[in-house]
C-alpha positions in Angstrom: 0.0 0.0 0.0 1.2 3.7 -0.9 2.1 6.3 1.5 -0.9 8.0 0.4 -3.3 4.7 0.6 -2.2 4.3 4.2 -3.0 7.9 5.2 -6.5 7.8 3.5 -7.0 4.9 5.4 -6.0 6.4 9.0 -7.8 9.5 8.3 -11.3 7.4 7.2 -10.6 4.8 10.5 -10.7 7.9 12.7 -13.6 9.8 11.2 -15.6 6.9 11.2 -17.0 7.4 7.4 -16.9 5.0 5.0 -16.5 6.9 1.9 -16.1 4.7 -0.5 -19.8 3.6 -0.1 -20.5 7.5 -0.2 -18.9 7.9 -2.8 -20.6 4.9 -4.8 -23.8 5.6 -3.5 -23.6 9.2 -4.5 -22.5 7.8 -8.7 -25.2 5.7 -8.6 -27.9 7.9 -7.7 -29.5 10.0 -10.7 -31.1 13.3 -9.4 -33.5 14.2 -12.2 -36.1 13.4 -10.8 -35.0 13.0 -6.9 -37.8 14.2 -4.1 -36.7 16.9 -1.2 -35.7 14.1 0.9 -33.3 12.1 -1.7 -31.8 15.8 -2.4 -30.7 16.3 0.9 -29.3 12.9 1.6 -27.2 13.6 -1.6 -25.9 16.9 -0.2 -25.5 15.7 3.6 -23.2 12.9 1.4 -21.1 15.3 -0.3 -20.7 17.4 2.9 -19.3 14.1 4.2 -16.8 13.8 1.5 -15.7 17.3 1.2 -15.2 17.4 5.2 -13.3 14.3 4.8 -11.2 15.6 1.7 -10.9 18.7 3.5 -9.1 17.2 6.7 -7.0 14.6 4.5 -6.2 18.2 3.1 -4.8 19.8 6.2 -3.1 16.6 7.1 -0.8 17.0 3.6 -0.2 20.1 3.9 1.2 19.7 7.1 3.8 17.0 5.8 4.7 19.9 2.5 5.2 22.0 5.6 8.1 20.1 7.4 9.3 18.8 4.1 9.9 22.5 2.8 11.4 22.7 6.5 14.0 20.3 6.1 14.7 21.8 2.1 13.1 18.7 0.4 10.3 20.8 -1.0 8.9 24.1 -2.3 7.2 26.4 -0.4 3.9 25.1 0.7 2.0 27.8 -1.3 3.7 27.0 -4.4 3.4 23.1 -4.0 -0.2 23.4 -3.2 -0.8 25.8 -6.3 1.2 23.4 -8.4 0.1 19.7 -7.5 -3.7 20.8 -6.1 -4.6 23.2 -9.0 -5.5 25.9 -6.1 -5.3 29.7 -6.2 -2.6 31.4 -4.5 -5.9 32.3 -1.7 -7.2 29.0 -1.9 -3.4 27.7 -1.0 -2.9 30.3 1.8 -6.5 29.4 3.2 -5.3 25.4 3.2 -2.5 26.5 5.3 -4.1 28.9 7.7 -6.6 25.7 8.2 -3.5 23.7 8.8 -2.4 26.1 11.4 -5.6 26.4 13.6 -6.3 22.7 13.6 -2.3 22.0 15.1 -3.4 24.9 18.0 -7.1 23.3 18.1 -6.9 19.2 17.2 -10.2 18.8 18.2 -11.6 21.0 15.0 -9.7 18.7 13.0 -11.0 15.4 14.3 -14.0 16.9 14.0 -13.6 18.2 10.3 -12.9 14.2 9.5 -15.7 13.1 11.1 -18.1 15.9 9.3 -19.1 17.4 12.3 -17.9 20.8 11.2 -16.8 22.1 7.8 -14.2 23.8 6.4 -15.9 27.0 6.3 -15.8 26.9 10.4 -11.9 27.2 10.4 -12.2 29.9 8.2 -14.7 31.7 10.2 -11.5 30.7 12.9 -8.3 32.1 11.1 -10.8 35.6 10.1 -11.4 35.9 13.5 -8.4 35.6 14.5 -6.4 37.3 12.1 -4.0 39.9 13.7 -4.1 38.4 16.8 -0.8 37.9 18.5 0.9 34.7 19.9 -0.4 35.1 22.7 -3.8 36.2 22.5 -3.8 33.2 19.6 -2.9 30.9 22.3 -5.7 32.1 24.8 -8.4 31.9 21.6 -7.6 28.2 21.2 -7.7 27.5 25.0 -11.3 27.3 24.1 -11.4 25.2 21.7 -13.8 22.4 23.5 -16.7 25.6 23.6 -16.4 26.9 20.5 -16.4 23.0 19.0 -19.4 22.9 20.4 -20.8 25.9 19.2 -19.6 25.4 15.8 -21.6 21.9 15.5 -24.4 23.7 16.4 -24.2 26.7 14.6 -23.7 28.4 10.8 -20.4 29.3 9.8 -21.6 32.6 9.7 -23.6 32.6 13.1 -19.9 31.1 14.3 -18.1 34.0 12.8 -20.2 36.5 15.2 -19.1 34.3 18.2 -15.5 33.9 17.7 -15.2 37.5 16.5 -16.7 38.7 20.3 -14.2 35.8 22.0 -11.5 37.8 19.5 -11.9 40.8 20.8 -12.5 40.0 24.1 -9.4 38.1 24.7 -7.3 41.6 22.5 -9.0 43.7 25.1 -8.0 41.6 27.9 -4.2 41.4 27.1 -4.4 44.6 25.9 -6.7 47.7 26.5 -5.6 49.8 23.7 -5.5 47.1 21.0 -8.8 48.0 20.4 -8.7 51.6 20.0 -5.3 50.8 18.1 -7.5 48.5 15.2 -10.0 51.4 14.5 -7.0 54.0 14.4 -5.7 52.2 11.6 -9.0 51.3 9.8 -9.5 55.4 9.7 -5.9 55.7 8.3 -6.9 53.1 6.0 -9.8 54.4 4.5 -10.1 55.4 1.0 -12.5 56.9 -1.7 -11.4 55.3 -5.1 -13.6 55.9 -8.4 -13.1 54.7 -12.4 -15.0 54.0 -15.3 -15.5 50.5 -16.5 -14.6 50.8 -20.5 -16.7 48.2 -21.0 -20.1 49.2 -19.8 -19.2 52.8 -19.5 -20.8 52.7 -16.1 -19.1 54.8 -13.0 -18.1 53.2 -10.4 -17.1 54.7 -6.6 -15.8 52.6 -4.2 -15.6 53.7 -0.2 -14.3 52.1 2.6 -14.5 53.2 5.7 -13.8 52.6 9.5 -17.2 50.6 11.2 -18.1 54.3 13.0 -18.1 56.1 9.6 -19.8 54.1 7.5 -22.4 53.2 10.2 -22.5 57.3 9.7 -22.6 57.5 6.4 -25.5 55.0 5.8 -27.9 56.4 8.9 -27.5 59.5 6.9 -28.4 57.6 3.7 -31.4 55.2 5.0 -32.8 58.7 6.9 -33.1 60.3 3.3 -34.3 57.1 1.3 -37.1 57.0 3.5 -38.5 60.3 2.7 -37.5 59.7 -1.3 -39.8 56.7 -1.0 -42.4 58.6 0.6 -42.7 60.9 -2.4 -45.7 60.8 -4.6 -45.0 58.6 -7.4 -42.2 56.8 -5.8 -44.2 53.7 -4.3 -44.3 51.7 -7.1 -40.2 51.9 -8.5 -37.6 49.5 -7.9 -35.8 49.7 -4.2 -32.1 49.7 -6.1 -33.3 52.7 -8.3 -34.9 54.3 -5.0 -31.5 53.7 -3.1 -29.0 55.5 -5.8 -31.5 58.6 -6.0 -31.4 59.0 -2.6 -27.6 58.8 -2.1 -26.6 60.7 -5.3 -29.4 63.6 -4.2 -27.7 63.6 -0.8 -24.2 63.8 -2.1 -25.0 66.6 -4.5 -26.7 68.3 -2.2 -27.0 67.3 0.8 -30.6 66.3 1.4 -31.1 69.7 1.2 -34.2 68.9 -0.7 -36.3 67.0 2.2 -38.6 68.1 3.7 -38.8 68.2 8.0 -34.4 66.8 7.5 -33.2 65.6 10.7 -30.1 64.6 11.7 -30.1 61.1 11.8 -29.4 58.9 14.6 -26.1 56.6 15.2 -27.1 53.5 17.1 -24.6 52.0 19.0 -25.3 49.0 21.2 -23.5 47.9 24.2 -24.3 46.0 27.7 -24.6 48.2 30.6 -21.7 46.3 32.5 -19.5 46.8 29.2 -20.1 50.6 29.5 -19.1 50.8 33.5 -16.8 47.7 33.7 -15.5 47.1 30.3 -14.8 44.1 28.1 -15.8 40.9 30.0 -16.4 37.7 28.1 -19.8 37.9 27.1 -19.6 42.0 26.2 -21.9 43.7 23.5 -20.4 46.7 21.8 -20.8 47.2 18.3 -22.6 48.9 15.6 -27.2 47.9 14.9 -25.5 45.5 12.1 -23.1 43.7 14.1 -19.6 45.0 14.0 -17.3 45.6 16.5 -16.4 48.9 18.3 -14.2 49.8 20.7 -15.3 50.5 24.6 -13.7 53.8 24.4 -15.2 54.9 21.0 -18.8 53.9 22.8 -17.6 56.0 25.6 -16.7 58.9 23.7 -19.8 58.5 21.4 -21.8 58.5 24.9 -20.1 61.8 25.5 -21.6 63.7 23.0 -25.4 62.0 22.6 -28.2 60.7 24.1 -28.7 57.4 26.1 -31.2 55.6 25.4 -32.0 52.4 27.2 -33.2 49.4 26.3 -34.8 47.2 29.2 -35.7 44.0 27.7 -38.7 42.4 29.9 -39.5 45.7 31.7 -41.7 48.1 31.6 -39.6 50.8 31.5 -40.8 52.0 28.0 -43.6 51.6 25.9 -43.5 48.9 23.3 -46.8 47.6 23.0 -49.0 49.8 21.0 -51.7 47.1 20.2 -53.9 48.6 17.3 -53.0 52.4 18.0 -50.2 52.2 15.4 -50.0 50.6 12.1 -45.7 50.0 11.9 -43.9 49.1 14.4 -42.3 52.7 16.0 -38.9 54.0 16.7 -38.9 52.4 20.5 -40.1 49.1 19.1 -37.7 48.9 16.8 -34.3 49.6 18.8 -35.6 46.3 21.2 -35.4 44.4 18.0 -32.1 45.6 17.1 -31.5 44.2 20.6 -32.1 41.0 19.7 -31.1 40.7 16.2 -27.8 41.4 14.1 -29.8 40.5 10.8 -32.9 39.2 9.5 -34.8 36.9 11.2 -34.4 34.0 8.6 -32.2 31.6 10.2 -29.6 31.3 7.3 -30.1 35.2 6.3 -27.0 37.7 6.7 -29.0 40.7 5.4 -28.1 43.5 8.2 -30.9 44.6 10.5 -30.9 48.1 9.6 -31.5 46.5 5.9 -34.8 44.6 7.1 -38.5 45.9 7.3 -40.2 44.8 10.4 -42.9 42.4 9.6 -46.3 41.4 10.9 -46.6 37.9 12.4 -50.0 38.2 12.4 -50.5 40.3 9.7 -52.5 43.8 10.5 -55.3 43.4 8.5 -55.9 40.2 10.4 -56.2 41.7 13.5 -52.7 41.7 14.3 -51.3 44.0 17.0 -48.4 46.5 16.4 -46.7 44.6 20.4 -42.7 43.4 20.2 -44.2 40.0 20.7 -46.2 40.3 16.7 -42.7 41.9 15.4 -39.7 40.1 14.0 -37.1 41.4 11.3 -37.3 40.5 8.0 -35.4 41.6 4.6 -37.1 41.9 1.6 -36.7 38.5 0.1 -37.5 36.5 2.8 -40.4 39.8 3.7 -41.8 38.9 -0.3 -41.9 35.0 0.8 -44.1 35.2 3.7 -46.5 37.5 2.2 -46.6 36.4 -1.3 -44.7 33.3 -1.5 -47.2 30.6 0.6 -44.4 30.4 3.4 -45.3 30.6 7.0 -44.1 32.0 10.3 -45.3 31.6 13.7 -43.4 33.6 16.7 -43.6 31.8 19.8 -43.4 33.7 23.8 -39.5 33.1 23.6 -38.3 34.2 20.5 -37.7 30.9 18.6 -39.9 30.5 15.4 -41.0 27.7 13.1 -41.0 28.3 9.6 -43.0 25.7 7.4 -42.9 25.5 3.1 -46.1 26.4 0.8 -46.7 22.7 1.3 -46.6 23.2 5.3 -43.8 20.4 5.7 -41.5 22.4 8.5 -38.1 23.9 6.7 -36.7 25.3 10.5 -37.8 25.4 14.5 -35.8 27.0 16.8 -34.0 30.3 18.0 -33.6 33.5 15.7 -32.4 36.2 18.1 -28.4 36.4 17.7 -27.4 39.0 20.3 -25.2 36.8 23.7 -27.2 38.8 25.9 -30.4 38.5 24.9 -32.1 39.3 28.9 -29.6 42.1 29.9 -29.6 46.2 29.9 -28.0 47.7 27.0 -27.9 51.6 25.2 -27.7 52.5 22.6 
């Protein structure tokens, strides 16, 4: 038997798959006609065989890594690009992989047995990235929680969590890391724009540090909601909507609404984050999700208004019955307590992106209370009302989602926030 025959074998003995008969079954299948429930055997299949090929993956690597280490091979990038037909990304992401399953072994026992996928180390290594040695080394001291999270959770549900054990960890070892990130994301920064010859269409480009383009886009959702109000607007596309409203409010500065307001920055932290700082379950980041520093909050605190949110209490209004047809400002700033994105469990469409929806609908009798009101974008908004699928919000938060043909597609928990119970401002 080969040196590569014996390793396939090891690596198949330990994840307990048998993928030869996965594989066979899988070539003898046709799918032209295959129902939902032959469809997703197929694909639960495949994800077996790419976790599998995947960890067999890391595992050579590894070996082009001490062979280049001793001089009798290429760099690992180059072999990988040369004998795996790989991009130059693709071949750096292999060995990134490589690297966070020799800190975290358990992932890649895992990864062989198909408990996780690849995508879940490279939720890791993004994470992670910039981290020093030894923050690095206190990340993967976690390793048994955040297996278990990851075979419970999306990749991209995943990301959230080890980006908030990231940055708590940097904070811990050391308080201005923080500050130092968004220091040089502002120096970063740039406004680029060209002309594609081809189409002949303009294109601007602008990245920005998480506090300015949260800025720049309150100031842009605040004046696309009074273009759509205008008379004749209802019925035109949201796209076209969206670039009238941000080239009128470049050019001149929303000069032309009517009742302009300056638009409000929401920020959301926990209230122990704000007094005590980073501890290991700490909020503080932008309505969509991403990450701002303690003393940024602080600063922003400095120079606006607090507003609380108490979940469970009653310390301010939001349920307004049949007095109000959408849900209000109030209303809506709980929600963004609770939820990063839209409500769909495998949506990533940001919250300030999502129109707040109607469980049972309004002209059903349905009440305008937190309780009737979940997130939703606009695809998965178009579905419920117009595409036969249906949503039922239960007392804590979790929903079940069944098809047109009312066999169940998801049950379970849709709020993202870790502290879903606690005081926050925002």
């Amino acid at each position: 038997m080969s040196q590569v025959d014996t390793t396939t074998s090891r690596v198949a003995g330990e994840s307990n798959i048998d993928i030869a008969s996965l594989v066979g079954d899988l070539l003898s299948q046709s799918f032209e006609q295959a129902d939902r429930e032959s469809v997703n055997g197929a694909l639960q299949a495949v994800r077996s065989v790419r976790t599998w090929l995947d960890a067999l993956e890391i595992r050579v690597a590894r070996r082009v890594r001490q062979l280049h280490d001793v001089g009798r091979a290429d760099s690992p990038v180059t072999t990988l690009i040369d004998n795996n037909g790989c991009s130059g990304r693709d071949a750096r992401n292999t060995l990134d992989r490589e690297g966070l399953c020799a800190d975290m072994p358990l992932f890649e026992t895992a990864l062989g047995g198909g408990r996780v996928g690849g995508a879940h180390l490279d939720a890791m290594a993004r994470a992670t990235n910039g981290l020093s040695a030894d923050a690095k080394a206190a990340f993967a001291a976690h390793q048994q929680r955040l297996l278990a999270l990851a075979t419970q959770m999306s990749p991209d549900s995943f990301e959230r969590r080890c980006r908030d054990l990231a940055r708590s960890i940097r904070a811990q070892l050391d308080a201005a890391a923080e500050v130092d990130r968004v220091a040089r994301q502002r120096s970063a920064s740039t406004v680029r724009q060209w002309t594609d010859r081809t189409t002949g269409m303009g294109h601007t480009h602008i990245e920005l540090d998480p506090e300015r383009h949260a800025a720049l886009w309150t100031s842009i959702e605040a004046h696309l909601a009074s273009v759509r109000q205008r008379e004749g607007n209802s019925g035109r596309p949201f796209a076209e909507l969206q670039v009238e409203a941000v080239v009128e409010l470049v050019s001149t500065g929303g000069s032309t609404s009517a009742n302009r307001r300056l638009p409000e920055i929401e920020v959301l932290i926990d209230w122990s984050t704000l007094v005590d700082g980073i501890h290991p379950t700490t909020v503080c980041e932008t309505v969509d999700g991403i990450p701002l520093p303690i003393q940024t909050v602080q600063r922003l605190c400095c120079e606006a208004d607090v507003l609380p949110v108490v979940l469970r209490s009653s310390g301010e209004v939001l349920h307004v019955g049949r007095t109000a047809r959408v849900a209000t400002r109030a209303q809506r700033r709980a929600l963004a307590a609770l939820h990063r994105t839209c409500a769909h469990p495998h949506c990533q469409a940001a919250f300030s992106r999502c129109q707040i929806h109607h469980v049972i609908p309004w002209e059903r009798g349905g009440r305008t209370d937190l309780d009737n009101l979940i997130p939703l974008c606009t695809e998965h908004h178009h579905l419920v009302h117009e595409g036969g699928w249906s949503l039922q919000l239960h007392k804590d938060r979790t929903i079940t989602l069944n098809r047109p043909d009312g066999t169940r597609s998801f049950s379970g928990r849709t709020t993202d926030r870790l502290l879903v119970d606690s005081q926050r401002s925002h």
